[in-house]
N, C-alpha and C positions, 0 to 999 in steps of 0.2 A: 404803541407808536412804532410805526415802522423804523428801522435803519437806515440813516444817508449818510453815508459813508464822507469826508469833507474833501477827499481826493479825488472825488469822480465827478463829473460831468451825465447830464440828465436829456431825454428827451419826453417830452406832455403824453407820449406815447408808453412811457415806461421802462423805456432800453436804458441804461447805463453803459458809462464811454469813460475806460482806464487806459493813461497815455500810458504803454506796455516798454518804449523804445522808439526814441528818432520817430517817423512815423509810421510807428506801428499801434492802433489802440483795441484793446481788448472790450468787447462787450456783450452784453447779457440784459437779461430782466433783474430789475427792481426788487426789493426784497418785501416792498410794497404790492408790486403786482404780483406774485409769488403766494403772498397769501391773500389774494383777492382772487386769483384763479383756483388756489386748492391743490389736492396732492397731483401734479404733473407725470402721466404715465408716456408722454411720448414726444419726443424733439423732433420736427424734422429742419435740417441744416443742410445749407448750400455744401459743393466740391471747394476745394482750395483750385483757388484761378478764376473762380466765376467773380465776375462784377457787379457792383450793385451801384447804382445813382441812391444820392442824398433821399433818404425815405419812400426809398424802394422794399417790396415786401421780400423779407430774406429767406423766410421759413414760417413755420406756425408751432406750436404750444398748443399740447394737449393734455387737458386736465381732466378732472372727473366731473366736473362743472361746463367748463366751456374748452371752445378749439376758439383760439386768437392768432393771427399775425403778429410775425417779428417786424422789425422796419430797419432799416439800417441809417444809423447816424447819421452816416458820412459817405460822400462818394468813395469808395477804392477799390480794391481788390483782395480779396480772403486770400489772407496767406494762412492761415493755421484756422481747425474745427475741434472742438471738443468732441473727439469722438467716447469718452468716458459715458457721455451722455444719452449713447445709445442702448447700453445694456442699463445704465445707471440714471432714468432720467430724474428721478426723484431727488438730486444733487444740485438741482434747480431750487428745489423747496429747502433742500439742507443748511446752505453754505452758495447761495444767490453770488454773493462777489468775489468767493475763492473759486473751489473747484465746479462749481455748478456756471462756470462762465461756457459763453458759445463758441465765437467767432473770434480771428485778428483779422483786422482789417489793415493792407497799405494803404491810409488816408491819399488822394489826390489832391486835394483842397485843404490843408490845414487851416485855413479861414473860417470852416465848415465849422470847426470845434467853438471858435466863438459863438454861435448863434446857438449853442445849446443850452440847458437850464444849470443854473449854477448850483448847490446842495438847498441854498435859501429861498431859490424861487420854487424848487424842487418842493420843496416842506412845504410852501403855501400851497402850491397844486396841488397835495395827498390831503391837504388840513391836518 
């Protein structure tokens, strides 16, 4: 059984959304989709400053299995990137909710965070 963490917030896509600060939320892949992709050899990740609308694609996820799309939660702006995850992308597959996280987003829309999956609707989605 995967890990849902009960402090995070979910999207049917798989990103996970940690309120990090004020609005700031950190987010990443699932610990779920993580082992459904397989051992991840390569991140690619926006600059800090570029903007993304609500489930916009932010980057993609490369594994030995598949190359997938990122989507971004929330409308805002990248203030901070995991760059660990350049030399280190397998941190994805490690440790999904600690150090294997991607992005900080400046949310613009805190509203946005409502319409996300909550950890129980998240569990029904995975079964």
């Amino acid at each position: 059984m995967a890990n849902v963490p009960a402090d995070l917030r979910f999207t049917a896509e798989h990103e996970y959304v940690r309120v990090v600060s004020g609005d700031v939320v950190e987010v990443g892949i699932t610990d779920y989709a993580q082992g459904e992709l397989g051992d991840v050899v390569f991140v690619e990740l926006p600059r800090v400053g570029d903007r993304f609308e609500h489930m916009q694609v932010f980057g993609t996820i490369e594994a030995v299995k598949a190359v997938s799309e990122l989507f971004s939660p929330v409308t805002g702006e990248i203030v901070d990137v995991n760059d660990a995850l350049d030399p280190t992308p397998a941190l994805v597959n490690s440790d999904p909710y600690g150090e294997g996280w991607m992005i900080r987003i400046r949310v613009s829309d805190p509203a946005e965070l409502d319409s996300l999956l909550n950890p129980q609707a998240y569990k029904e989605l995975i079964g």
